[in-house]
Structures are given as C-alpha cells and as structure tokens.
N, C-alpha and C positions, 0 to 999 in steps of 0.2 A: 350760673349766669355771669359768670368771670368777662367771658367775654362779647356781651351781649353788643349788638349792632346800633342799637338806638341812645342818642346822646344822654349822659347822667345817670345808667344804668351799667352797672360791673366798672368795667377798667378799661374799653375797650379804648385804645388811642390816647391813654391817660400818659403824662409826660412829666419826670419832675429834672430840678436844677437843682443840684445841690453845690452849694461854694466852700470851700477850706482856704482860711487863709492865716499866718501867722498870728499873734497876738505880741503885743510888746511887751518885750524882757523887763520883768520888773522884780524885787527882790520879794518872796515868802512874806505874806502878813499872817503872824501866831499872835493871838492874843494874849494879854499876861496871866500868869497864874496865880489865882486869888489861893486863901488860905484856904476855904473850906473845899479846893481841887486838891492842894495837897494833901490835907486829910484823909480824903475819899480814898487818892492813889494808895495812902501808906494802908486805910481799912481794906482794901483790895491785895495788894500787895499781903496782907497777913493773914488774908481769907485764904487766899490761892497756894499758903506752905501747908493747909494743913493737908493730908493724903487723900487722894481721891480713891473712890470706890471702881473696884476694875469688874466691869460686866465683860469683859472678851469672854467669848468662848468659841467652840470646837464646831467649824459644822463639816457634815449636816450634825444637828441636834440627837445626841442617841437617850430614846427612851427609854 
C-alpha cells in the first residue's frame, strides 16, 4: 500500500524539505577530568596489559 491513491494512506504524494546549514565555529567544550576518571583510565589501562585469549581459528572447522 506504498503507493496508495487516497489521502493519509502509504506515501503517495508525500514530500519532505530538508535544510543544512552551517553551524558557528566555536572551540571543543571537554569537560575536566575528575580524579576518580583518572583512576578508572589507569584501572583500564592495567586491565587491558594483561594477555588476551586468542579464539582464531582455521576455517572451514575440521572435525
């Protein structure tokens, strides 16, 4: 019914406007970084040395 004839049913005659327009140049807003962010990064940071487990394998899979 995509294109059905009668008004407010599919799409039929349906018409959009879309605008782009610049936005004003303004400098990067980053919030500061509290201490318990630091933490987290360096607990992250010390999670992520240790070695990960390698699932690759060969396909196809030989049984």
């Amino acid at each position: 019914m995509a294109d059905a004839p009668e008004p407010g049913i599919g799409d039929h005659g349906e018409r959009h406007l879309i605008q782009l327009w610049p936005a004003p140049a303004t400098p990067p807003v980053h919030p500061t970084i509290s201490e318990e962010d630091l933490q987290a990064r360096a607990e992250y940071a010390a999670n992520r040395s240790a070695l990960l487990t390698d699932y690759t394998t060969d396909l196809p899979v030989q049984n």
